[in-house]
LOMARTOR-609883 format. One line per 10 residues: number of its first residue (from 1); their letters; for each residue x negated, y negated, z negated of C-alpha. Coordinates in nm, 2 decimals, always signed. Layout:
N
NUM) a) X:Y:Z  ...
***
This chain:
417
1) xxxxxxxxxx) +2.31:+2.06:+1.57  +2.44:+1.82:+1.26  +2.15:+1.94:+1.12  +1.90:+1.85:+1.33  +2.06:+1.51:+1.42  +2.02:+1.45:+1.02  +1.66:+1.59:+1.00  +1.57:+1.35:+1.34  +1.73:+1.02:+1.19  +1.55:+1.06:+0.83
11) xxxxxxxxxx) +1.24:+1.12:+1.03  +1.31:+0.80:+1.25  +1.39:+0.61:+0.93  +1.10:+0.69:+0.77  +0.83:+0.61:+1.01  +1.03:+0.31:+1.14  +0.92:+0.15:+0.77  +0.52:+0.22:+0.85  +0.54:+0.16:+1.29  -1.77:+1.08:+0.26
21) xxxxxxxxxx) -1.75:+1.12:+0.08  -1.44:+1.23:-0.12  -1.34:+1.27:-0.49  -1.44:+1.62:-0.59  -1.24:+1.66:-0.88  -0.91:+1.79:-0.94  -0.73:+1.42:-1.01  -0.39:+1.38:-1.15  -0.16:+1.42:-0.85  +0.21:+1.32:-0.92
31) xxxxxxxxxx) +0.37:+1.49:-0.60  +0.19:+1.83:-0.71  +0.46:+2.09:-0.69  +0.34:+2.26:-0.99  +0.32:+1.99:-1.21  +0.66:+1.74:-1.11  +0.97:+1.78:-1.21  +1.24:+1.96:-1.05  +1.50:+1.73:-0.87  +1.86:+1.94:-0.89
41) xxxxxxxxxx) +2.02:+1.75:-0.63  +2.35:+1.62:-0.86  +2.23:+1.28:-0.96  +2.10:+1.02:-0.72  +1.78:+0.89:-0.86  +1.49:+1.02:-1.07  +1.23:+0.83:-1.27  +0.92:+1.00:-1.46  +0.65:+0.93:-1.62  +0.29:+1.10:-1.64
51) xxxxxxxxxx) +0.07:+1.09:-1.90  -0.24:+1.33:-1.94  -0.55:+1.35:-2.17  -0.94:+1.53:-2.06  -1.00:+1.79:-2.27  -1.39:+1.79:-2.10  -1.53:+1.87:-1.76  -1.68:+2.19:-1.59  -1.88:+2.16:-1.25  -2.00:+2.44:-1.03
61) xxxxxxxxxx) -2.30:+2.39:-0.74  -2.28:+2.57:-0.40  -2.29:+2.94:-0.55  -1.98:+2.91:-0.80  -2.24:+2.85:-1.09  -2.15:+2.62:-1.31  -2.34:+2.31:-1.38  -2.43:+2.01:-1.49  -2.20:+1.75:-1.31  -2.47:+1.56:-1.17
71) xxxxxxxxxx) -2.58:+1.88:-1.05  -2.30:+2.00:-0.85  -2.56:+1.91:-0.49  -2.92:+1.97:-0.58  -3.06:+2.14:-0.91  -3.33:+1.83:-0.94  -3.34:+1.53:-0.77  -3.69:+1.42:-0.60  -3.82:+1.09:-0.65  -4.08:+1.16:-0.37
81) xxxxxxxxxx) -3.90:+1.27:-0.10  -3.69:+0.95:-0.21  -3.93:+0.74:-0.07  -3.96:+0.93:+0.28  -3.81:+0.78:+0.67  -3.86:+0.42:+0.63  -4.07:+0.22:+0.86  -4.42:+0.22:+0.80  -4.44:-0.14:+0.74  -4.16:-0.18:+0.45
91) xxxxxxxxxx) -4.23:-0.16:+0.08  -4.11:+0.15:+0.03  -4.32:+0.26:+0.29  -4.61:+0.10:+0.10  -4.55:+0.21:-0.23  -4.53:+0.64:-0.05  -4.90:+0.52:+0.06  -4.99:+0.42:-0.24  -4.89:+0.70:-0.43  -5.11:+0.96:-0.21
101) xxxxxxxxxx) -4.91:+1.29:-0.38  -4.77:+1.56:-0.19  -4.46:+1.72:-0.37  -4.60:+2.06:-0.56  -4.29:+2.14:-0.71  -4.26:+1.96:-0.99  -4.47:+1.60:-0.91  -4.18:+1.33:-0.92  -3.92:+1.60:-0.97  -3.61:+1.49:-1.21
111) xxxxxxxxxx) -3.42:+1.75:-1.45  -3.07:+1.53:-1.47  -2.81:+1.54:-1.79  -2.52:+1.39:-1.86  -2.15:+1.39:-2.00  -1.85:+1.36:-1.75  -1.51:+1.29:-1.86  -1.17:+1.21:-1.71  -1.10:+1.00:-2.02  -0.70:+1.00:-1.93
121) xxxxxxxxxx) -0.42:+1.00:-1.63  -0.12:+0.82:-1.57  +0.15:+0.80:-1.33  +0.45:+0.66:-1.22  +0.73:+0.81:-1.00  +1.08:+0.74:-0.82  +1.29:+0.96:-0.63  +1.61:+0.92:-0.48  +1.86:+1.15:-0.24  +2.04:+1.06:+0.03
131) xxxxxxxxxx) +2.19:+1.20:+0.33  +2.26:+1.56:+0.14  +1.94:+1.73:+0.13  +1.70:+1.48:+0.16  +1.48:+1.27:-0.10  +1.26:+0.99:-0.08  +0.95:+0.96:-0.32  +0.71:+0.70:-0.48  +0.40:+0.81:-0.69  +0.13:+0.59:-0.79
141) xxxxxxxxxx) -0.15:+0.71:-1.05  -0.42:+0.58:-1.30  -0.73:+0.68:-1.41  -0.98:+0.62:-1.64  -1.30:+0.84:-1.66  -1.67:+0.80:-1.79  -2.01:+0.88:-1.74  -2.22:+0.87:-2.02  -2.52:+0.99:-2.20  -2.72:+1.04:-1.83
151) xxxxxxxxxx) -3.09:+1.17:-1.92  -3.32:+1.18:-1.65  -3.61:+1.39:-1.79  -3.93:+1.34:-1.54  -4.09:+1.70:-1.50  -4.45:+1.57:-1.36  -4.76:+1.64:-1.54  -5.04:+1.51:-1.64  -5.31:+1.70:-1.52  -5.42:+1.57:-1.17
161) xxxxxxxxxx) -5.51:+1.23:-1.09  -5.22:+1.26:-0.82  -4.99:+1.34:-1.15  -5.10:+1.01:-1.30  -5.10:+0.83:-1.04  -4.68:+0.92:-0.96  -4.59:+0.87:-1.30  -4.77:+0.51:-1.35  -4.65:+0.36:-1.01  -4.32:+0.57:-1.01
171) xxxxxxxxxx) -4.19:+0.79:-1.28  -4.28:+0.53:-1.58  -4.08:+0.29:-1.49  -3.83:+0.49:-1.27  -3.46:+0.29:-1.33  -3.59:-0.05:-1.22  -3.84:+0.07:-0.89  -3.53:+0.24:-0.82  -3.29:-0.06:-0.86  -3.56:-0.25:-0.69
181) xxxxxxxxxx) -3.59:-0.06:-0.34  -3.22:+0.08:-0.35  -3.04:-0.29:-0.31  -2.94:-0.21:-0.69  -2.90:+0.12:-0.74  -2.79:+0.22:-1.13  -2.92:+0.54:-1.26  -2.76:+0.49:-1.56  -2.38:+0.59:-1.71  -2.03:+0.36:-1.66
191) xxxxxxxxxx) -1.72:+0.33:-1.76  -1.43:+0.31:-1.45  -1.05:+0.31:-1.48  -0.75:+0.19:-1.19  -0.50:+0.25:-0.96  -0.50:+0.56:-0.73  -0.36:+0.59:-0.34  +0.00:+0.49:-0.37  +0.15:+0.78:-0.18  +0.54:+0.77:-0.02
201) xxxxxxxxxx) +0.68:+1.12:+0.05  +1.02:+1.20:+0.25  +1.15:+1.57:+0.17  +1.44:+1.82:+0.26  +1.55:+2.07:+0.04  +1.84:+2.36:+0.09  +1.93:+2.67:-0.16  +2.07:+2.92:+0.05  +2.27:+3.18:-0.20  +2.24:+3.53:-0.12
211) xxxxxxxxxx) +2.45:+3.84:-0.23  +2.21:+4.07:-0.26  +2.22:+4.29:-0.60  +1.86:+4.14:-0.71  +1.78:+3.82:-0.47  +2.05:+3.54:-0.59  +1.86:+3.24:-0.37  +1.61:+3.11:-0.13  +1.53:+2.74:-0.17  +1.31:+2.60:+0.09
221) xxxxxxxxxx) +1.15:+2.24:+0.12  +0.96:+2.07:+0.34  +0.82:+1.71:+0.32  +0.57:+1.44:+0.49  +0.40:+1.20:+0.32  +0.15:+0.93:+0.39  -0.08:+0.80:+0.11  -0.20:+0.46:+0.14  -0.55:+0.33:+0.04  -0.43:+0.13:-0.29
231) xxxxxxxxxx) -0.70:+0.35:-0.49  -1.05:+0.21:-0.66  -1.28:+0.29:-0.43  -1.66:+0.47:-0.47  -1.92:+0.24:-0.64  -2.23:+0.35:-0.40  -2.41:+0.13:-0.66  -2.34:+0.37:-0.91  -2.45:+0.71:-0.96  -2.15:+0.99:-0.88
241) xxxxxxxxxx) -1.89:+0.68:-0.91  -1.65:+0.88:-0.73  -1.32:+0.72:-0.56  -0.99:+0.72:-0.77  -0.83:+0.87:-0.38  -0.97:+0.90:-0.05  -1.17:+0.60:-0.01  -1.03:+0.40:+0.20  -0.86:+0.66:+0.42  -0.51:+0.63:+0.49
251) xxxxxxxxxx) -0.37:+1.04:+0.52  -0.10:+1.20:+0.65  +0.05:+1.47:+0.43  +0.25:+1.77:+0.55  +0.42:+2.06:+0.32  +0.63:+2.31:+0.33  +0.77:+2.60:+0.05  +0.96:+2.90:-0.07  +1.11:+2.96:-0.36  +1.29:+3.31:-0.43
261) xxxxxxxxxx) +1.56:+3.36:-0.77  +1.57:+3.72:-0.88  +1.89:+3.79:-1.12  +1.99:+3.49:-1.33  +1.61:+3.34:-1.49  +1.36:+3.47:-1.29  +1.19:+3.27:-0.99  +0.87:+3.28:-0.73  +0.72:+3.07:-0.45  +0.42:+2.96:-0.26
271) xxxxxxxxxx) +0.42:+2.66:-0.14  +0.20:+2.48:+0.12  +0.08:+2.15:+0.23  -0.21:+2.02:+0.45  -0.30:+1.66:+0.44  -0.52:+1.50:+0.74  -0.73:+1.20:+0.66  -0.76:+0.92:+0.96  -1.10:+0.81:+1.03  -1.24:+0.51:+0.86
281) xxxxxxxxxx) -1.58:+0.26:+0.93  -1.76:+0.20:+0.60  -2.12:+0.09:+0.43  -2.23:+0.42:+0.27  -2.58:+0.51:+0.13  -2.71:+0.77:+0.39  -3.05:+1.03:+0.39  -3.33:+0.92:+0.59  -3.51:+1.27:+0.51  -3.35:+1.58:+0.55
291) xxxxxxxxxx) -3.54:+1.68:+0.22  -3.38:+1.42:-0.01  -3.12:+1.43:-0.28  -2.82:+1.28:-0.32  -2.85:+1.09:-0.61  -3.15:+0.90:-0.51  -3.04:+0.79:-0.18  -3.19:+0.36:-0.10  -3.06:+0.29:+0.23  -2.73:+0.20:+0.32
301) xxxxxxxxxx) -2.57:+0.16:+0.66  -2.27:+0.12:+0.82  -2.09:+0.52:+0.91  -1.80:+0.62:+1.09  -1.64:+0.89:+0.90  -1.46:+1.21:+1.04  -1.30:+1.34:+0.73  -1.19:+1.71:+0.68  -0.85:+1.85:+0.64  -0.73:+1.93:+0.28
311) xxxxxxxxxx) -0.54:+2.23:+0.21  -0.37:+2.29:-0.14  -0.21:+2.58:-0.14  +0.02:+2.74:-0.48  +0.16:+3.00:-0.61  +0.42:+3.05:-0.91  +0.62:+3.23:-1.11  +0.90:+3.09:-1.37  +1.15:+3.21:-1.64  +1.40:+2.97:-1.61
321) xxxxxxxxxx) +1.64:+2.86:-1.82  +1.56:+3.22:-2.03  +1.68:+2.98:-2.36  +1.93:+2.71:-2.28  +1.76:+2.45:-2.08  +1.40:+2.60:-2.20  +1.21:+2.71:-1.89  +0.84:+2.82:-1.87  +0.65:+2.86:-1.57  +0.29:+2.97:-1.45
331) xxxxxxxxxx) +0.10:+2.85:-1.16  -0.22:+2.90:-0.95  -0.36:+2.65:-0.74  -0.64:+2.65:-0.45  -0.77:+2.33:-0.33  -1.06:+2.30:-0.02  -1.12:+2.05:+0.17  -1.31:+2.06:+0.54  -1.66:+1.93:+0.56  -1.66:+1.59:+0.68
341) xxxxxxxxxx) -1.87:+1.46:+0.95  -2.07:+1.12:+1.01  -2.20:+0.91:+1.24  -2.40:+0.59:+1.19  -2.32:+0.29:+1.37  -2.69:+0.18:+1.39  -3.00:+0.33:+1.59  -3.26:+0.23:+1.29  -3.20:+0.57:+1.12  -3.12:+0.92:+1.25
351) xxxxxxxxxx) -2.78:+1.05:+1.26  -2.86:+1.43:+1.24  -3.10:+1.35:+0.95  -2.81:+1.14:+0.75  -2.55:+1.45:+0.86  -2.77:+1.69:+0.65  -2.59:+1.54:+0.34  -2.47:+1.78:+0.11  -2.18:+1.58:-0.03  -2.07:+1.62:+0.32
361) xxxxxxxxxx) -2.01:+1.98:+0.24  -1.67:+2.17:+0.20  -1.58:+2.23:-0.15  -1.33:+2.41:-0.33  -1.14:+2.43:-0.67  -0.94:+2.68:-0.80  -0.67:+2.62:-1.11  -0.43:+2.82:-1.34  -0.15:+2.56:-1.49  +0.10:+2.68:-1.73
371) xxxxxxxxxx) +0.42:+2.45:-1.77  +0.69:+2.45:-2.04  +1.00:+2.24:-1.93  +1.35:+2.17:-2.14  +1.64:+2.04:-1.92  +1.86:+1.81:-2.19  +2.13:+1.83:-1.87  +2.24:+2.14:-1.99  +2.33:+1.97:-2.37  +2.52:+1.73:-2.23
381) xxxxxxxxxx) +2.89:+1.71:-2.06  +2.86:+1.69:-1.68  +2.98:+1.37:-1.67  +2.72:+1.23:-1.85  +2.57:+0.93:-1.67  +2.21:+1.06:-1.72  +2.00:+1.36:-1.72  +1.61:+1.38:-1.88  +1.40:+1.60:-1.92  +1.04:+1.64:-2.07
391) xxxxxxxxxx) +0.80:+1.87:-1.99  +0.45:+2.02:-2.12  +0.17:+2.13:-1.89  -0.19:+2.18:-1.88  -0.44:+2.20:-1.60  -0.69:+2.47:-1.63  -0.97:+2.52:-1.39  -1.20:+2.85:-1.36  -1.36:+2.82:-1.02  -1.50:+2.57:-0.81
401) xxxxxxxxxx) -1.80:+2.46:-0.54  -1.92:+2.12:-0.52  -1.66:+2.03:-0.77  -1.64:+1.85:-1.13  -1.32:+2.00:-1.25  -1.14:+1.84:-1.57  -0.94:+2.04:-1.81  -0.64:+1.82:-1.93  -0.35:+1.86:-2.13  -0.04:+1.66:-1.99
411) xxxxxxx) +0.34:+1.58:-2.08  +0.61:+1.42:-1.82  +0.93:+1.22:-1.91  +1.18:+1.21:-1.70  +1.53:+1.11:-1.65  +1.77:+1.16:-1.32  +2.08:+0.92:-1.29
***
């Protein structure tokens, strides 16, 4: 019953204090329980900070295959079935009359290139206990990332007089048609760095020792979290300008995990958490033919957005504390999030046509992160008035759909007092 009463007043507490399109790639996130520190419970406060490096970019499409990353929706992008859905009487309109080519295959198609790179990650976190067996958490990233050397190579021919007719009205002089009828839309690279969602996190942790001759003790944790909109938001001006966080949305983030010690060194756990994303009103670039592509997309309009639910879901094992404070552990992670859904908040355009978008998809990506950690706690007499640690991890990702996964190479300072 003391328990509970505990549990219920931390809960009151903390939501007393607060009364798509998004990312598909594996961002830097500081609450991850395979990549954070461990908080032992015997100091009162813990500070770290992240700091991680891109060591390049995979992307995989719909089937697994990987990809180019501008690739990761449609093999080619079409710049005639770009020009489709628009009233008769506007200039795109015009110009689709003008042109007087049907779409063999090749006429107006684009092969796309290009170099994508999480450049670097930061992050800073806080964590304190109170009541016990509770924490309280603060983690706020950075990123910086690049696209660059973005070839659009046109695959029409010459040998028709439709041929020539697409590429001197259209392909020619593709970037600035394109800028031209898609209210500035930039085919070209950029460089983007900034904040991502500030995300506060309430947690409960208990070890419960066991006497058994190989299971020594069951931790388990659970925690809720809401992450706020503080991140750099998608550029729709920009070609796969993706958001540093969930674009606007404001989410609700629930987890919960095991975490078993056989003999002395030797740990496992899976660990769970499912974050929903509330519903947000914004101007996005939307398809007015089902047969477009996603990257040459010139209308924009005003969508409501029902976001799917992500689910990240690990598993781990650790030697711990095999050497002194040395510990090493291993981790796999799955990531998927739902499809989303949309709905325009106009009648000019049709909202099953603009649904058929498949950035709107589910996708998935699948990780193996090794960690090395040294505890300096265990150097130092237990009086000592502070506790740090640094730690060595990297992020390697093997699977994906729909995703531009980022190999990275990280190290994570920090100090409990």
């Amino acid at each position: 019953m003391i328990r509970i009463k505990k549990v219920t007043y931390s809960l009151i507490i903390f939501l007393s204090i607060w009364g798509t399109r998004i990312h598909t790639m594996n961002l830097l996130r500081p609450y991850d329980t395979l990549i954070r520190p461990d908080f032992v419970g015997d100091r009162t406060w813990q500070f770290a900070f992240y700091g991680e490096g891109g060591l390049g970019t995979k992307a995989f499409c719909a089937d697994g295959e990987v990809c180019d990353a501008l690739r990761i929706w449609q093999p080619e992008q079409n710049a005639l079935k770009m020009l489709q859905g628009f009233p008769e009487n506007s200039r795109i309109s015009q110009l689709r009359n003008q042109l007087d080519a049907d779409d063999d295959g090749t006429r107006g198609h684009f092969l796309v290139r290009s170099d994508f790179d999480l450049k670097y990650s930061l992050a800073l976190a806080a964590r304190v206990q109170f009541l016990r067996d509770f924490t309280f958490a603060a983690y706020l990233p950075f990123y910086s990332m690049e696209l660059k050397n973005v070839r659009w190579e046109d695959q029409t021919h010459t040998s028709t007089d439709e041929d020539i007719r697409v590429k001197q009205l259209l392909t020619d002089d593709f970037f600035a048609i394109v800028k031209e009828l898609g209210c500035g839309l930039d085919l070209c690279g950029w460089k983007r760095s900034g904040i991502g969602d500030l995300t506060l996190m309430l947690e409960w942790f208990h070890n419960f020792p066991q006497v058994k001759p190989l299971l020594k003790n069951v931790f388990l944790n659970w925690r809720l979290g809401l992450s706020l909109p503080t991140g750099k938001r998608a550029d729709d001006d920009k070609i796969f300008a993706i958001p540093f966080g969930a674009d606007g949305a404001t989410s609700l983030i629930f987890g919960f995990g095991i975490e078993l010690l056989f003999g002395s060194c030797f740990k496992a756990g899976v660990d769970v958490q499912l974050t929903h994303l509330f519903d947000t009103n914004q101007l996005r670039r939307i398809k007015t033919d089902r047969h477009q592509t996603e990257l040459l997309l010139l209308e924009k309009a005003e969508v409501h957005i029902d976001y799917g639910l992500w689910q990240r879901f690990n598993l781990f094992f650790e030697f711990y504390r095999f050497y002194r404070g040395l510990s090493f552990k291993v981790g796999y992670k799955f990531f998927k999030q739902g499809e989303n859904h949309i709905s325009l908040a106009c009648n000019d355009f049709s909202n099953t046509i603009a649904s058929t978008a498949v950035a709107l998809e589910d996708f998935t990506m699948h990780e193996i992160i090794p960690k090395l950690t040294y505890d300096f706690g265990v150097d130092r007499s237990p009086d000592a008035c502070t506790r740090p640690y640094v730690l060595l991890y990297a992020r390697l990702p093997f699977n994906g759909k729909h995703a531009v996964l980022a190999r990275t190479l990280g190290v994570i300072v920090a100090v409990d007092f």
